[in-house]
N, C-alpha and C positions, 0 to 999 in steps of 0.2 A: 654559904654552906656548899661543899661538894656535894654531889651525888651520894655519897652512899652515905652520909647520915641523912638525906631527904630521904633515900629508899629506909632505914632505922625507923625514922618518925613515920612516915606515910603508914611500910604496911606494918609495920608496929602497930599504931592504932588501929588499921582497917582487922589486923588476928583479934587484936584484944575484943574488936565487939562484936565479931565471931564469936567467939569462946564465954563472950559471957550474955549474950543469946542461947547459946545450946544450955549454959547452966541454969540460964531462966526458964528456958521451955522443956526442961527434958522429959522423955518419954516414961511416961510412971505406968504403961498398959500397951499390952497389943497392938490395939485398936490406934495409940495413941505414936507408938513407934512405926506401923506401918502407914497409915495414913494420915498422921497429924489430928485423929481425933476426927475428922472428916466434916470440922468444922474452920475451914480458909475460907477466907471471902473473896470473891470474884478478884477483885482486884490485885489482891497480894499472890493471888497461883500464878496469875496470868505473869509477876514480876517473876515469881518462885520459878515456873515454867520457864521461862525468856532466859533465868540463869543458869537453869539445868539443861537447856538446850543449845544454849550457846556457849561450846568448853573449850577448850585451849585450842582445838583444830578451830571454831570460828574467830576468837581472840588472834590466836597466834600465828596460826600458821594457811588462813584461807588466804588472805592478803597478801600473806609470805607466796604461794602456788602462782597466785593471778600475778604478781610483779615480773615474777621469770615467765609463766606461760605463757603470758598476755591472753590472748582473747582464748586459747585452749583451760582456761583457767575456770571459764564463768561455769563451767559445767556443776562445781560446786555449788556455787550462789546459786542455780537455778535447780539442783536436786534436792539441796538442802531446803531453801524455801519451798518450792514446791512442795515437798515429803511433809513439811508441819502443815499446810492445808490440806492435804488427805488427810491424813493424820487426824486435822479437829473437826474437819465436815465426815469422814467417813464413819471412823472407827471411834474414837473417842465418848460419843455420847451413847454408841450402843453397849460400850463394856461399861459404864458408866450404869446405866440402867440393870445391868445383868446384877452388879452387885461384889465382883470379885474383886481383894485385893492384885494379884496378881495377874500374867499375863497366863504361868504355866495353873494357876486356879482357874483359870475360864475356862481353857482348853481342856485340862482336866474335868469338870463339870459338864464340858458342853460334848464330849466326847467319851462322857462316860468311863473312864479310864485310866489306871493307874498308868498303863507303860504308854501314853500320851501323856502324862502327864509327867513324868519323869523326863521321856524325850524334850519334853519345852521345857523342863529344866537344863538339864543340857544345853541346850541350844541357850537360852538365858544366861546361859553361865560364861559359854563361847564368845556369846557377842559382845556381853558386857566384860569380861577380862583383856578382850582384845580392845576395846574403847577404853580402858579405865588404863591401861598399858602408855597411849598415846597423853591421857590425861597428867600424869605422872613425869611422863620427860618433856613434857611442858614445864609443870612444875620446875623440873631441875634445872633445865634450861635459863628461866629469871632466875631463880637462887643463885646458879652458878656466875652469871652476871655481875650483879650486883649485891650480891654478898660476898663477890669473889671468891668463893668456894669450887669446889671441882662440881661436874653434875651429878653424879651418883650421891656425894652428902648433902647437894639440893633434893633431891627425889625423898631422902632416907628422911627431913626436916619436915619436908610436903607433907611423908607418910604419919608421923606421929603427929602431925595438926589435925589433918583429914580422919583422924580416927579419932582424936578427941571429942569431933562434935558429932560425928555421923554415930559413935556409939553410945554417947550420952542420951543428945537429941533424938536419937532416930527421925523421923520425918516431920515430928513434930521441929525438932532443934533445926533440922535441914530446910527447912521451907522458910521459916523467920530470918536464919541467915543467909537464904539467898533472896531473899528481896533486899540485903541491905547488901550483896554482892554485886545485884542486878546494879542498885545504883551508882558502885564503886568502878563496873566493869565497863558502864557504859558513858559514866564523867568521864574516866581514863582514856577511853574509844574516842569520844569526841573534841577535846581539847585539842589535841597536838594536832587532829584533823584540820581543824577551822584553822588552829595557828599557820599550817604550812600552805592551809590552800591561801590566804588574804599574802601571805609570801613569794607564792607563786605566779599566783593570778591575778590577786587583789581582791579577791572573792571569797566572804566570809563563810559560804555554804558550800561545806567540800563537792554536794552532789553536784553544784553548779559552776563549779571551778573546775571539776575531775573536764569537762565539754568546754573550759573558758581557752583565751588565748592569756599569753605569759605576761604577765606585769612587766619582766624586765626585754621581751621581744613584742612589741603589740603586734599585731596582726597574723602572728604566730602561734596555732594552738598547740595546748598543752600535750595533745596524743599526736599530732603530726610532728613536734618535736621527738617526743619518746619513737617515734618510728624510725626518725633521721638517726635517733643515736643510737638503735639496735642497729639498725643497716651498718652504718659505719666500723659496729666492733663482730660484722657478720653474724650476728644474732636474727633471727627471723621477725618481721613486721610485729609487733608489738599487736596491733588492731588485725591480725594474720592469723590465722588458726591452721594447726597441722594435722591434728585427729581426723581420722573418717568420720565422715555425718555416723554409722552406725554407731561407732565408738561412742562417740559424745551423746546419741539417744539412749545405747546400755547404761553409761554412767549415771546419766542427770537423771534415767528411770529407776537403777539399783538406788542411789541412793534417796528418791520418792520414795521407794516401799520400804527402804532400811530404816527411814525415818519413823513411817507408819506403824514401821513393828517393834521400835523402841520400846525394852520393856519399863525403862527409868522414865521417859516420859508420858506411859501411858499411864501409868501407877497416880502422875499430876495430880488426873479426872477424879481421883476419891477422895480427895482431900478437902472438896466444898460440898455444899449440903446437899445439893438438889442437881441435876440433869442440867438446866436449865442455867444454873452455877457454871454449870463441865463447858455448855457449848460459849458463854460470856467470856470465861477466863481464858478460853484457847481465843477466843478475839483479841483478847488484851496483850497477849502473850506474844501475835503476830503482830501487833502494833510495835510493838515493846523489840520484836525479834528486827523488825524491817528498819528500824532507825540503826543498827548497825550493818544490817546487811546492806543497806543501799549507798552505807558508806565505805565501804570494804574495796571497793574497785578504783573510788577514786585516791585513798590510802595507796594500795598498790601500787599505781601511777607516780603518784606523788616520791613515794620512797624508792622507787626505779628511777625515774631521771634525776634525785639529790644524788643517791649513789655514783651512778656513772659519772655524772661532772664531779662527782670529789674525789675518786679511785682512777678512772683511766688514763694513762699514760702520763700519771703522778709520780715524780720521785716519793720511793718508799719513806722516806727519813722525813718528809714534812706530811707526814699523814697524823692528823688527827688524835689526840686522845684516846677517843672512842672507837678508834681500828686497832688501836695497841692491847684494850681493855677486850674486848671480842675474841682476840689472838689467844690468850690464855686460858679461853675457854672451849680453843678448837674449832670451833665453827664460823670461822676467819680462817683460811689458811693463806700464806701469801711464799712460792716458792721462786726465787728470780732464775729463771729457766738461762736467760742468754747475760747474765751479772751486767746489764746495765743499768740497775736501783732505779730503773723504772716499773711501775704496775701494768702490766704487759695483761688486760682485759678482756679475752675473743674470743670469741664462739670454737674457733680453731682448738681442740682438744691436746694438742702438740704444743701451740706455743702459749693459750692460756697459761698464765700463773696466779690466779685469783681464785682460789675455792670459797663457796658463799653460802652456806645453808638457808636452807630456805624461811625456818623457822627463826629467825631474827630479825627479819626485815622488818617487823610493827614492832618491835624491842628498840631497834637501833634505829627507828626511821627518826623523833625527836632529836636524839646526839646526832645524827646526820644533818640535820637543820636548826641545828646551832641554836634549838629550844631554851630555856632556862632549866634550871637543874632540877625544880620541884616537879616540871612535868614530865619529863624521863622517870623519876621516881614513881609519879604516878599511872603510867604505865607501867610498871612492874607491879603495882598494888592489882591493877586492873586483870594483867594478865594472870598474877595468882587466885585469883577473884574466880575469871572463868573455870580455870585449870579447877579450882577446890569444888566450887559448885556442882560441876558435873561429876565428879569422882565421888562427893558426898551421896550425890544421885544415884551413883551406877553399884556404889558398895551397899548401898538397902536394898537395892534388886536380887545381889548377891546373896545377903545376909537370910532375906526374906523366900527366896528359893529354896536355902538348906532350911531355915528352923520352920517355915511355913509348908510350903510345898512338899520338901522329904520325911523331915520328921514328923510332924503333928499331923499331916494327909494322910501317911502312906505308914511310916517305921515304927514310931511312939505316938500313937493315936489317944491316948490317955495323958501323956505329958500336960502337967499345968499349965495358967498364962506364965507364973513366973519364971517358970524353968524353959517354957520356947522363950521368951525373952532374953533369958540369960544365951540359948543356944543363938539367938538371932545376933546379940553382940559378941559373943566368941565367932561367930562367923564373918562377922566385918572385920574382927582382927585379923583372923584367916587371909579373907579378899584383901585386907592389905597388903600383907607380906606376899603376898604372889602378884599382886599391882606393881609395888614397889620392885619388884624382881625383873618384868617386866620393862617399865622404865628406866635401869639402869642398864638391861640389855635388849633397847627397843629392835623388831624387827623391820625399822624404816621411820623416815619423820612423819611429823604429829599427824598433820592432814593423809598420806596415804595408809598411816596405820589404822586410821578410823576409818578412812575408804573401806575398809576390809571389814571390819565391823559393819558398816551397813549392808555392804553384798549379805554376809551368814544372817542375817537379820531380814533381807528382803527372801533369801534362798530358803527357811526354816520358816517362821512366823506369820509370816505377810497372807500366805494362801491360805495355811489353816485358823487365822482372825474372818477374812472375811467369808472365806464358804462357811467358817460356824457362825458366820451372823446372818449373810443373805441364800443360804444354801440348805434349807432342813432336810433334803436329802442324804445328806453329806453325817459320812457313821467314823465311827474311830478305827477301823481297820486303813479306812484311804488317807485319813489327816496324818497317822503312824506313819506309812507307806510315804505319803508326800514330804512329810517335814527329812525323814531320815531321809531320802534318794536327796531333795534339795541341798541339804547341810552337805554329805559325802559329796557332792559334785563340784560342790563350791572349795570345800576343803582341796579337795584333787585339783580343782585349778589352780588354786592359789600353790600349793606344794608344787605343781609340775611350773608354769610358770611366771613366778614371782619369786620363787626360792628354788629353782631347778634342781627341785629334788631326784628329775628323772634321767638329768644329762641338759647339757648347756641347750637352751632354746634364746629364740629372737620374736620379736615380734611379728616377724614372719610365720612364724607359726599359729599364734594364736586361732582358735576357733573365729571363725564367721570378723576376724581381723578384731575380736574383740579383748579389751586388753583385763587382765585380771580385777580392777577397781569396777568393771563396767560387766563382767562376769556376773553378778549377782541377778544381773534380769533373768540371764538364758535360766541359772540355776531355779528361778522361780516360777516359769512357765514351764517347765520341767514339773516342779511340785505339782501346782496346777493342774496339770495333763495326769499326774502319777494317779492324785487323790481320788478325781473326779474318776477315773479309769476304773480304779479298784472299787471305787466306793459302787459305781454303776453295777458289779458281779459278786458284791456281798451285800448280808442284811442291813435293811433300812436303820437308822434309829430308833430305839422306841419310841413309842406314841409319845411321852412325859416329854420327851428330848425334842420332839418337832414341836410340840405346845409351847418350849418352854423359847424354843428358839424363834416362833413365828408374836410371840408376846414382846421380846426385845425391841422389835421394830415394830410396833404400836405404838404412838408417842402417847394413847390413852392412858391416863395414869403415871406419865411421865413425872409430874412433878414432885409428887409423893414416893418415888422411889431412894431408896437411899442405902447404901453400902451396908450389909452383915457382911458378920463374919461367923 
C-alpha cells in the first residue's frame, strides 16, 4: 500500500477514537467542562499533561530548529524542559491548593480585583492565540502532505476536528483524548527513531546511537561526520554554536518562565483530587515528557546527515519520490541558480538553490530513510496527535477566560451553569476561527511562533504567579502595574524587532544583543522590578489576602484541599 491510504487508515482510526472519547466523556457541568470533574488519576494527567505540553513546536518542529541550528538549537530542549520543572516544583501545587480554575481566577482573587483580573485575561488570551496559531499550521502542514492538499484546507480540516471534541468534551472529553494522543504521539516519535538509529549506527537506542560511530564508517562518529558535511557545504560546525552565551541564557530562561506561566497547563493541576495528586501527575508527566525530549537531538542528527547525502550535489531528476511530494507543498523549494540540474546545497546565500523549512524535517526524516510506508504514515498520525492535543488545551483556556473569568466574574454575575457553558462553547468556536486564521497566515514557523508565546507568558504571568504565592506583601496596584509594563515591553520588541514595525533593524541592534525569542526574560525582571516598586508606595493587602496567601504555603491540610468553584 502507498502512503497515503497508510496515512487514510492510520489517522483515520487514531480521529475516530478521538471523537468518540469526547462523545463518551462529554462535559454535562461546569465543574465537569473546565476541569474534568477534578476527578483524573495521577496517572492519566500526567499522560493528559505530557500531551498538552508537548504540541506540534515539540513534535514538529524542535527537532526541525536543532537539525539546521545544531548545537544553537538545544536552547529549546533545555527551556522547555527546564520551564515544566518549575513549573510542577514551584507553581503548580500552590495554585492547586488555592482552589482556582483558572490562572486569570487566582490572580483575580489573590489581587483582589476586577482590572487584574481582566489584565490576566488579556494576557491569557495573547499568549494562548499566539501558541494555538503555531498549533494550527502544524496541523496544516501533515494535512497538506499527505493528504495532498494545500495548507490552508489542512488548518480549515484541523479546525473542525479540534472543535468537535474540545466543545463537546471540554476537559473532561480533552484529557481522555490526550492520554490516548500521548500514546499515539509518542509510538509515532519513537519508531522511525530506533529504525534509522540501528541504520545508522547499528544501535537500537536513538539516545545511544545520536554519540555512536556509523555502521557503514566504523570508527567514524555519527556528529563528527555531520560536522564534516556542514564544513564542506560552508554551513557552520554542527556541535558549534553561534548565539552569545547571553542570548542563549535569555532564551533557555524566557522560555523556563513561559512554561511556568502556561495558563493550558496549569489548569492540568485541577483535574486530580488532591494536592498530593497535582505534585504525582507532574512526576509522571516529566517522565512521560523526557522519553521524547531526550530523543529529539538525536532525531535531529539523524535527519541532517540522511538529507545532505541524498540532496547535495544530486542530479535534480533522480531525486526521490518524497522531494517531488514536499515540492508541492512549498516547503521544498528547489531553484537551479547556474541550470546545471545539479542540487547546488550551501551556506552561500547567492549560490544556494535548496530552500528547506524547518518544520518538515521529523515529517520527511522516515521517506528520507527509505522507512516502510506505514511508518511515515504514522508519523503524520503522531504529528496531528501533538498539533490537536495542545490546541484542544489552549482553546479551553480560551473558552474558560470569556465565559468564566469575563462573564460569570465580572459582566453576567447571575448567568446560570447552563448558559456559561453554552458561552464557554460559543467561545471555543470563536478561538477557533481566529486560530485557524492565524494558521493560515502564520507570523513565522511553528517553534519560533511559540517562542513568542512563552516570552508574553514569561513578561505577563510569571512575576505576578509567584509574588501572589511567596510575596503577601505584594497588592493589586503593583501586579496591575507589573503584568501591563511586562506585556507592552515585550509586545514593542517583538513589533520593533522581529516584525520591523519601526524601520529595517539587525541584530545589531538588539538590546543587551538579546534576540527577540530570548526578549521575554528582560521583559519579566522589568515586571519584577515594576510590581515590587509600586507595591512598596501603595497599601498593603488586606489582612483576609495575607492570611489567605500565607495559608497556600502551609502544606498543613494540604491533603484535604480540593478545587471549588
Amino acid at each position: 500500500m502507498d502512503v497515503q491510504i497508510w496515512t487514510y487508515i492510520i489517522v483515520g482510526l487514531s480521529f475516530a477514537l478521538y471523537i468518540s472519547i469526547a462523545v463518551w466523556s462529554r462535559a454535562s457541568s461546569t465543574k465537569e467542562f473546565y476541569v474534568a470533574g477534578g476527578g483524573v488519576s495521577s496517572l492519566a494527567n500526567g499522560m493528559a499533561t505530557a500531551a498538552d505540553w508537548m504540541s506540534a513546536a515539540s513534535f514538529i518542529s524542535m527537532a526541525g530548529i536543532i537539525s539546521f541550528a545544531g548545537y544553537d538549537g538545544s536552547v529549546y530542549l533545555m527551556g522547555w524542559t527546564g520551564g515544566y520543572v518549575l513549573l510542577a516544583l514551584l507553581l503548580a501545587p500552590y495554585l492547586r491548593k488555592f482552589g482556582k480554575f483558572t490562572v486569570p481566577d487566582f490572580i483575580g482573587e489573590r489581587y483582589y480585583s476586577n482590572v487584574a483580573r481582566t489584565v490576566a485575561v488579556i494576557c491569557a488570551l495573547f499568549v494562548s492565540f499566539t501558541y494555538v496559531a503555531g498549533q494550527m499550521r502544524g496541523v496544516g502542514i501533515v494535512f497538506s502532505r499527505f493528504l495532498e492538499v494545500d495548507i490552508n484546507t489542512g488548518v480549515i480540516i484541523g479546525m473542525f476536528i479540534v472543535l468537535f471534541y474540545a466543545v463537546l468534551g471540554g476537559m473532561k472529553g480533552i484529557t481522555y483524548t490526550q492520554v490516548a494522543q500521548y500514546v499515539i504521539l509518542i509510538f509515532a516519535y519513537m519508531v522511525p527513531a530506533i529504525f534509522i538509529s540501528i541504520q545508522l549506527t547499528g544501535n537500537p537506542v536513538p539516545q545511544l546511537g545520536f554519540g555512536s560511530t556509523l555502521a557503514t564508517e566504523p570508527g567514524v562518529y555519527l556528529l563528527d561526520k555531520l560536522d564534516g558535511l556542514n564544513r564542506e557545504l560552508g554551513f557552520a560546525e554542527y556541535t558549534n554554536g553561534s548565539k552569545s552565551l547571553i542570548d542563549v541564557f535569555a532564551i533557555t530562561f524566557a522560555l523556563m518562565v513561559g512554561t511556568a506561566g502556561l495558563p493550558h497547563v496549569i489548569v492540568r493541576f485541577f483535574t486530580v483530587p488532591k494536592v498530593r495528586d497535582a505534585r504525582s501527575s507532574a512526576g509522571y508527566a516529566l517522565l512521560f515528557i523526557a522519553i521524547l525530549y531526550t530523543t529529539a537531538p538525536a532525531v535531529a542528527a539523524f535527519a541532517r546527515t540522511n538529507l545532505i547525502q541524498t540532496v547535495s550535489n544530486q542530479p535534480y531528476t533522480t531525486m526521490p519520490d518524497w522531494f517531488k511530494k514536499w515540492e508541492t507543498t512549498e516547503l521544498i523549494k528547489f531553484e537551479d541558480k547556474n541550470a546545471d540540474g545539479l542540487i547546488q546545497y550551501v551556506a552561500d546565500k547567492d549560490k544556494n538553490e535548496l530552500k528547506i523549512d524547518n518544520d518538515i524535517m521529523v515529517l520527511a526524516n522516515p521517506e528520507i530513510a527509505k522507512l516502510p510506508n506505514w511508518v511515515i504514515a504514522l508519523v503524520a498520525a503522531g504529528g496531528l496527535a501533538a498539533a490537536l492535543s495542545t490546541a484542544a488545551g489552549l482553546l479551553l483556556v480560551i473558552s474558560a477566560a470569556i465565559s468564566h473569568d469575563l462573564l460569570k466574574k465580572q459582566l453576567m454575575p447571575k448567568i446560570t451553569e447552563k448558559q456559561e457553558l453554552l458561552a464557554a462553547r460559543t467561545a471555543s468556536v470563536f478561538a477557533v476561527v481566529v486560530a485557524g486564521y492565524f494558521g493560515i497566515k502564520p507570523p513565522g514557523f511553528v517553534a519560533a511562533v511559540v517562542a513568542l508565546a512563552f516570552g508574553l507568558a514569561a513578561a505577563s504571568f510569571f512575576p505576578a504567579i509567584v509574588l501572589g504565592i511567596f510575596y503577601k506583601r505584594m497588592n493589586k496596584e503593583g501586579a496591575v502595574a507589573g503584568m501591563v509594563g511586562g506585556l507592552l515591553l515585550m509586545i514593542y520588541y517583538i513589533l520593533a524587532f522581529k516584525f520591523n514595525a519601526f524601520g529595517e533593524t539587525t541584530p545589531k541592534d538588539w538590546w543587551f544583543g538579546i534576540s527577540p525569542e530570548g526578549f521575554g526574560t528582560v521583559a519579566m525582571f522589568a515586571n519584577f522590578f515594576i510590581s515590587i516598586v509600586i507595591s512598596a508606595f501603595t497599601p498593603p493587602p488586606p489582612v483576609r489576602v495575607q492570611h489567605l496567601t500565607e495559608s497556600i504555603r502551609y502544606p498543613k491540610g494540604a491533603k484535604a484541599a480540593t478545587a471549588h468553584h
